[in-house]
N, C-alpha and C positions, 0 to 999 in steps of 0.2 A: 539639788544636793543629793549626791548616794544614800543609800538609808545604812543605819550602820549592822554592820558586817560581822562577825565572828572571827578569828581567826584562820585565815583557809590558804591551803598549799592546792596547786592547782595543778593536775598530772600535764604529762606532755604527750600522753597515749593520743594518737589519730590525728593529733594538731600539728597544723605546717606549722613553721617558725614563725611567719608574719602572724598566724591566726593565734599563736603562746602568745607574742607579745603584745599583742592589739588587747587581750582578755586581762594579762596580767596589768595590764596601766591602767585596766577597770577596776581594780581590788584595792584597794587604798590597805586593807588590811594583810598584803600578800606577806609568806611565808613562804621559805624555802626548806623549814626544816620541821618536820613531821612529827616530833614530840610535842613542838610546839602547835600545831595544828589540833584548830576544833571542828573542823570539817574538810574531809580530802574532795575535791572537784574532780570528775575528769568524763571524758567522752567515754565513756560505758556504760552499757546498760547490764549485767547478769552479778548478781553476787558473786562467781565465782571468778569470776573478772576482779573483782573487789578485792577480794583475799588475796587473788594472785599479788597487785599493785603493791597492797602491806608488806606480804614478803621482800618485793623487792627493796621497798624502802625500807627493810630490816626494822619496821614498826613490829615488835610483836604487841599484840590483844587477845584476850579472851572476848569471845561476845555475849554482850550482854540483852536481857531481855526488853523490851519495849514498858516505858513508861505506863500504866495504866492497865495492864497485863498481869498483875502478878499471878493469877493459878499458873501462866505458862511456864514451860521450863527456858533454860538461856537458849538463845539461840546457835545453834552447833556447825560446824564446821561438812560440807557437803565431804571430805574429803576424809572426814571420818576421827573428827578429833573428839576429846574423850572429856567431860569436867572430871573435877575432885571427886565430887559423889555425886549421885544420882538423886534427883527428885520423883516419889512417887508420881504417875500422874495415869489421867484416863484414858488418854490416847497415846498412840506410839511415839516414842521419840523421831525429832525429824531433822531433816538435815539444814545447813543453813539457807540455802534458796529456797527449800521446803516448806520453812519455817515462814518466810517471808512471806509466800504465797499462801499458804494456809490462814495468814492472819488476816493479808486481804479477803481470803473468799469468807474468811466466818465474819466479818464486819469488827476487829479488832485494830481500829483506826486509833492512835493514841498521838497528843500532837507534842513533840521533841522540841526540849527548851533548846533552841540554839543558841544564846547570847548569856543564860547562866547555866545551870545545872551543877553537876563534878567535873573538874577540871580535865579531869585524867582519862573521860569519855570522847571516843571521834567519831564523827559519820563519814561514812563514804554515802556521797552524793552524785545523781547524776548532774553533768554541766547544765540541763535546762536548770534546776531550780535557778542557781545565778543568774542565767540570762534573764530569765520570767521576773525574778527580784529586782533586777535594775531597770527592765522595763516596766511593772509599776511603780519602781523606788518606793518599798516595801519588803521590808524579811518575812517572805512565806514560810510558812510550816513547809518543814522537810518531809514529811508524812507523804507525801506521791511520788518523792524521787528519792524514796533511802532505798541503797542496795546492802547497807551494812550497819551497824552498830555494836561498838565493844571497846572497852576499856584497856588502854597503858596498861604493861606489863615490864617488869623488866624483863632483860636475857634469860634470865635465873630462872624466875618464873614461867619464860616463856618454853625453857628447855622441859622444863618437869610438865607444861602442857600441849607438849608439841602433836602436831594435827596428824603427823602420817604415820608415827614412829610403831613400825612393828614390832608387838610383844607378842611372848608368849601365851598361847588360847590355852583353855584347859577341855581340851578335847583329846581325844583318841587319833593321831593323825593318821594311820591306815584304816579306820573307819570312816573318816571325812573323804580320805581319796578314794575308796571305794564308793562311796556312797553318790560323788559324781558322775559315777557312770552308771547305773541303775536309776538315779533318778530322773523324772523328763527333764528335759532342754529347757521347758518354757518357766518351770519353778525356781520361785524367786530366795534368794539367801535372807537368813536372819542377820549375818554375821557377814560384812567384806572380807574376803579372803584378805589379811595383811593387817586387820584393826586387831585392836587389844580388846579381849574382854571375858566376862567368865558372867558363871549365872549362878546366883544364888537361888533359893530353895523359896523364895517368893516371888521368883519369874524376874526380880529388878536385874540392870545390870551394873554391874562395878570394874571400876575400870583397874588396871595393875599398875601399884606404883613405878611415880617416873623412873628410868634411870640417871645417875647423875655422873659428872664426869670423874673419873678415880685419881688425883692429885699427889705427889708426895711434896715438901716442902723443897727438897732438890731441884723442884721443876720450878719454882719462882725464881729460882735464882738463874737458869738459865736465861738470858735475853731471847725475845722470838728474833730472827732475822728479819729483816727487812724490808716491804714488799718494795718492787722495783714502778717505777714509774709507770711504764707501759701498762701495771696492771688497774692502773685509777682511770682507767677507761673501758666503759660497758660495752665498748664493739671491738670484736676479737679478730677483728680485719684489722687492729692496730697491733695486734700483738704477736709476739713469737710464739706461735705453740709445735712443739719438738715432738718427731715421728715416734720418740722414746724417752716420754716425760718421767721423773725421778721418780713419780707415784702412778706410775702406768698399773699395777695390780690391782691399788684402792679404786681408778680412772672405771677399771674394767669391770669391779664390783657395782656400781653406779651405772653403766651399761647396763648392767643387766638388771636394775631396778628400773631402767629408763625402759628396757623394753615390756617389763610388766606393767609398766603404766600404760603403756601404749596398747599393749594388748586388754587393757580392761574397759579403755576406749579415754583415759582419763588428759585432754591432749595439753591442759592445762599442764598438769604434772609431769608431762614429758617436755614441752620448753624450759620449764624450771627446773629441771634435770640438766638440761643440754647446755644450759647458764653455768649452771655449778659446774658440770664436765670441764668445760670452752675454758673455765677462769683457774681451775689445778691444774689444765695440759701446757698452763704457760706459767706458773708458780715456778721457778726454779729450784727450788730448795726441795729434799726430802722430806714430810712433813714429820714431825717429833711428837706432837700432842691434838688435841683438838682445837685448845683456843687458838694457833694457827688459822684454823681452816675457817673461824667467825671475822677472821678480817678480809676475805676476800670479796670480790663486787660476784652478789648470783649466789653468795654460800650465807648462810651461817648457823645456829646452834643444832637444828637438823643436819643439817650434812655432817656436825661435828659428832653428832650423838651416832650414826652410821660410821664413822670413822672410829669411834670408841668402841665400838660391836665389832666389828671388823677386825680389829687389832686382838682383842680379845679373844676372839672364836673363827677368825679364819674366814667368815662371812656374816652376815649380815641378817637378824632374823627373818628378813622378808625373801631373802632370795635361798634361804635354807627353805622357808614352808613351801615355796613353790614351786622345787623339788619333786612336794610329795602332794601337791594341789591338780588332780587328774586334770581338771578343765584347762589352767595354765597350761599345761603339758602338751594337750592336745591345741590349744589354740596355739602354740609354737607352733607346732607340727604343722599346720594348717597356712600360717602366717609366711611359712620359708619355705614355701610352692612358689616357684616364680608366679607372677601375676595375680596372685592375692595378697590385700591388705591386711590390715585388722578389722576392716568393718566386716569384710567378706569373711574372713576368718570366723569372727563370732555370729556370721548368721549361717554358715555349714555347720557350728556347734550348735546352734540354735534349732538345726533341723535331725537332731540326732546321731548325725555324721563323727565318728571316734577317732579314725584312719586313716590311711588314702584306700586300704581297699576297701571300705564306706562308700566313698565318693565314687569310685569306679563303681560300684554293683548301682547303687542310689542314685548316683545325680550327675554323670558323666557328659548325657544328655546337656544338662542344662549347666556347662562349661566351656568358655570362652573357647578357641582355639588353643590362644597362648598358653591357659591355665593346665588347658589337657598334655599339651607337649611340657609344662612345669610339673605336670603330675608323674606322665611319662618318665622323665629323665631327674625326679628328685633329689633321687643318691649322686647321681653326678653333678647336679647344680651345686651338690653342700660341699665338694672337693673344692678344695683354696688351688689358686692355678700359681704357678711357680713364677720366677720376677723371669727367668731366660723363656721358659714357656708364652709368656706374654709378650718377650721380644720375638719369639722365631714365629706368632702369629702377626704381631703389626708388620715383620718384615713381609710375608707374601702379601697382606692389602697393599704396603705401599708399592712393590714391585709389579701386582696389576693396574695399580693407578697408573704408575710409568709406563705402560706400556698404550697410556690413551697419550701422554705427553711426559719427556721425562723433566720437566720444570715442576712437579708436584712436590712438598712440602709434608711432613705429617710430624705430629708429635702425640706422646702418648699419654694421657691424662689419669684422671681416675687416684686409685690406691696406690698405681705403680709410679706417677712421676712425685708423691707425695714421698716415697721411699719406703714401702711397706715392704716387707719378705715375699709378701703373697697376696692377690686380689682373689674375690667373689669374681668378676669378670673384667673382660678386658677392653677397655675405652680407647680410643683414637681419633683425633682430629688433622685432617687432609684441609690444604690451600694450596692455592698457586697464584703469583704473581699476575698469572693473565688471568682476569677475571671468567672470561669464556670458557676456559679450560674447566672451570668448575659448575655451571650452567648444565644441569642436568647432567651430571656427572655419577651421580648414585647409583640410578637404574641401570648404567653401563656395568660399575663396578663391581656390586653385587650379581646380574648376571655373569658376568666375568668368573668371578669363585665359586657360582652356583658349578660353570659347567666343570671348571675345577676340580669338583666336589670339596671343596672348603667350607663351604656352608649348606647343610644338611636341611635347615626350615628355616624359611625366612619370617620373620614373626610380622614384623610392619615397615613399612614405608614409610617416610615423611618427604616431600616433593614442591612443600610450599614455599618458600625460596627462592626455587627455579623459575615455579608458574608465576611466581610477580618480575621476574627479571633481575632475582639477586636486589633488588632496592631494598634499603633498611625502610624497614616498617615503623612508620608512625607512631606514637605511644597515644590511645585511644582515651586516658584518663581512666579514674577513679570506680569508673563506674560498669566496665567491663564483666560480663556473667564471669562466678565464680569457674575454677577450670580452665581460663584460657591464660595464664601465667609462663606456660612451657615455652620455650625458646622458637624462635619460626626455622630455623637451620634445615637444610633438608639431611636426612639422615637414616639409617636402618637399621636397626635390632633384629642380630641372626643368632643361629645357634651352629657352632663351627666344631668337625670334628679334624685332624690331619689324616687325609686316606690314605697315609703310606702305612702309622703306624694304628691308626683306628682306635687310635685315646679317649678317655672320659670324652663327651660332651660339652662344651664350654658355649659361656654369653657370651657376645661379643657385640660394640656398639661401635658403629662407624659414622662420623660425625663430619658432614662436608659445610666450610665458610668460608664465604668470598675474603678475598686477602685484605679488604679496608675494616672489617670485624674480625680478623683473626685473631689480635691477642687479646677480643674480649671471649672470644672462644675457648681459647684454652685457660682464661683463667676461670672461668663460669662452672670446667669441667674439671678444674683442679683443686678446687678447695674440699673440707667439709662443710659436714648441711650450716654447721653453726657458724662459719665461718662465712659461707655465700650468704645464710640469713641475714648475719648485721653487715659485711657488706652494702646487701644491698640497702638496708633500713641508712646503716652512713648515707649512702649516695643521694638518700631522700632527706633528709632532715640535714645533712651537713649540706648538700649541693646542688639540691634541687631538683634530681637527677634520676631516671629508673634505669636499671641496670640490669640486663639478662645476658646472657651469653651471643643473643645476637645482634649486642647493639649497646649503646645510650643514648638515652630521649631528655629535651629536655621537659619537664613538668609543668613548667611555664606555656608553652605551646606544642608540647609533643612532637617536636622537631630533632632530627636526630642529629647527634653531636658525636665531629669525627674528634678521636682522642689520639688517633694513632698515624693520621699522615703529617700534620699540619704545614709550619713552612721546611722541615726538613725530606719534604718527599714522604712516599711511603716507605712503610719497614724493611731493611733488608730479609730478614726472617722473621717466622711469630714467636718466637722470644723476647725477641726485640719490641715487638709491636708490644708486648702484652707489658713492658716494662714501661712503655708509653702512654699504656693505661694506668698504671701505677699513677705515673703524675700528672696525670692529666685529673685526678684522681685526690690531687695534694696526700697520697698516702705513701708513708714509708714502703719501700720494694720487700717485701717477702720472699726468698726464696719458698717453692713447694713445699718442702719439708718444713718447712714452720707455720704451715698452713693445716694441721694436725690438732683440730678444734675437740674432734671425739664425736 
């Protein structure tokens, strides 16, 4: 007999469909709906995994402090959320993973009523304790697998405590950005750049009241519009998103909080950005107010409270301070060097480095090849290249492709077959019907525009492709070292100038696939990130399936699965093919331009 159980909603995070439903017809007590939930299950192990999960089940909570603890204070949000008031206390306030661990290391074991307590309390749980429970059939103390605790909230409530909402600091802001560049690199902040808070005159802090949404009674009476079907679906590889969505301004204010996450290293909050983006670039309607913005899947009273700032004041307190935040500034600068990321970004900040001519006098030395030629030609990399400019460049590759055979094929990917005005650089994908013709094809081509002079540095090679014989590659399973994800395609990343007229410097990516992968080729190279993300996450949870650009595997035995000849012959062109990916796919066809995720 199972031992009885709590009420528990059980995530779908990491879990194939067999391994969801084998667990859920273990829970006699299962729940789909999360207010009703007294403890969330799910394959994760870090608190901040936890929080994330809540958000997207639009559960807001406060968290609360652990039973049997009370000098402590509540447990807080890593991400920088604020309570009502502040509790004195002897040690520093900590974050919510902080918190967690701190209680483990000082011996602060309290054991959590799961079957009564407050109603209105949930744990987030790692998936052993269940498993461990029904394998003694016994309900264990949650105390070695809680990643979280905190109490129902409503919307209301949850909006006036929302975790990231940048307020106004009471500080001097040209002293603050001064003062990040005189002080070391390695010193640590009191304050996140972007959290709310002020300092009273006994050291406590206190946090600034919420903001709340500004209503007139006019607006009750308007009806909201309607969301459309398409959009009750978390994967934005079902939906239309338009190259110039109605709220493209608000889209692009969101960008640009998306990339201070990203540059503060926070990567949680940059997928939950890129959710909320993916799910407004296909909202059709212009949006009117904020309660809008809390009915969509990936958004709600945060995004609306930024949407309420934004309308207000033209931007958003977070991306006004970091403006005048020198470190932000400079970690931009740093971040938009071709071939640095954010992690490299913030450890050139980390070594004192302001500038790029920092890095030249200081650390040139110790810079990739590629990063020196991204250092090299900066100002040129930040120039947008023109939509005729990215044709009159795919036109000379493909013209020296034909000139190995003129059966070559090429179509051009990227920002420009999505319909942009303008790309970062220029993508292209080359096939041909005879599979040989494409068989080391690369090294040809690229010496080809070298002697040219079309392309000025060749950054890298990729050749793997050719060295197995063009065979689609096996899918390896689950367990693959991190890093090895990238497409096997052979292909080259150059930097192209035209020698007639001796123009900016442009990227240029030349991307060669055998013709029975072409149209997973160009579709791989024509979405956005959010779009090939849940893509690919459908192909695994809807169909069993991994999906990269040069290929699909099945899951099942890692066997590759042709989508694009079957009994109709192969494609006459990779349009064709890539539309036979569609259904082979069971997905509605997308044209590119609705492939505009953000």
């Amino acid at each position: 007999m199972a031992p009885e159980l709590p009420r528990i909603l059980l995530l779908p995070t990491h879990l194939q469909a067999d391994e969801l439903r084998e667990l859920e017809a273990r829970i006699p007590t299962l729940t789909h709906n999360a207010h009703e939930a007294k403890v969330i299950l799910g394959k994760i192990s870090r608190p901040e995994r936890a929080l994330f999960e809540l958000r997207r089940l639009k559960l807001a909570t406060e968290p609360v402090a652990l039973e049997g603890a009370e000098g402590d204070e509540a447990i807080g949000d890593k991400r920088g959320r604020s309570d009502a008031a502040e509790v004195p206390s002897k040690r520093p306030r900590l974050s919510g993973s902080e918190a967690l661990r701190s209680r483990a290391d000082e011996g602060h074991v309290a054991t959590l009523d799961l079957l009564g307590g407050s109603g209105d309390v949930v744990l987030v749980l790692k998936l052993a304790w269940l498993l461990d429970s029904l394998e003694q059939n016994v309900v264990l103390p949650a105390d070695d697998y809680l990643l979280y605790q905190g109490r129902k909230i409503s919307s209301h409530s949850a909006q006036a405590s929302n975790p990231g909402t940048p307020q106004p600091r009471k500080e001097d802001e040209t002293t603050r950005s001064a003062s990040a560049v005189n002080d070391s690199p390695y010193s640590k902040r009191t304050t996140r750049p972007g959290t709310s808070s002020s300092t009273a005159s006994d050291g406590r802090l206190h946090s600034e009241p919420p903001t709340l949404h500004r209503e007139t009674t006019s607006e009750h009476e308007v009806p909201l519009p309607p969301i459309p079907d398409f959009l009750h679906t978390t994967y934005s590889c079902q939906r239309p998103s338009l190259v110039s969505p109605p709220n493209a301004t608000f889209i692009a204010e969101l960008k640009a909080i998306r990339t201070l996450r990203l540059l503060r290293g926070d990567q949680v909050g940059v997928r939950a950005y890129s959710t909320s983006i993916a799910s407004l670039a296909a909202y059709p309607h212009l949006l009117q107010r904020p309660q809008e913005i809390e009915r969509l899947p990936g958004c709600g009273p945060k995004i609306a409270q930024l949407y309420q700032q934004w309308t207000e004041d033209g931007c958003t307190d977070e991306t006004r301070k970091a403006k005048t935040d020198t470190e932000l500034v400079v970690l931009k600068t740093f971040y938009d060097i071709w071939g640095v990321g954010d992690t490299t970004a913030r450890q050139f900040f980390k070594k004192g480095w302001r500038d790029l001519d920092d890095i030249v006098e200081y650390g040139w030395d110790s810079l990739s090849r590629v990063q020196q030629i991204g250092v090299k030609y900066y100002d040129e990399f930040q120039l947008k290249i023109p939509r005729d400019e990215t044709e009159t460049i795919a036109s000379v590759i493909l013209a020296h492709a034909r000139r190995v055979d003129p059966g070559f094929q090429m179509v051009i990917v990227g920002s420009y077959r999505r319909g942009k005005p303008s790309s970062g650089d220029v993508d292209v994908v080359l096939s041909h019907p005879d599979e040989a013709q494409t068989l080391d094809i690369i090294e040809r081509l690229v010496s080809s525009l070298e002697k040219s002079n079309f392309i000025t540095h060749t950054l890298s090679v990729w050749t793997k492709n050719s060295e197995r014989g063009q065979a689609p590659l096996a899918w390896k399973g689950e367990g693959r070292r991190a890093g090895s994800g990238f497409d096997t395609l052979d292909k080259a990343m150059v930097v192209w100038q035209n020698p007639q007229d001796k123009g900016p410097h442009r990227r240029v990516d030349i991307i060669i696939s055998p013709w029975k992968t072409a149209g997973c080729a160009i579709l791989g190279w024509s979405g956005e990130t959010t779009f090939q993300r849940d893509l690919r996450r459908y192909c695994k949870v809807k169909m069993g399936f991994k999906f990269d650009s040069s290929g699909v595997r099945s899951r099942a035995d890692g066997s590759w699965v042709d989508l694009e000849s079957s009994e109709r012959g192969p494609a006459p062109d990779m349009e064709t093919a890539e539309r036979r990916v569609f259904e082979g796919l069971d997905l509605e066809w997308r044209p590119p331009a609705e492939r505009c995720t953000g």
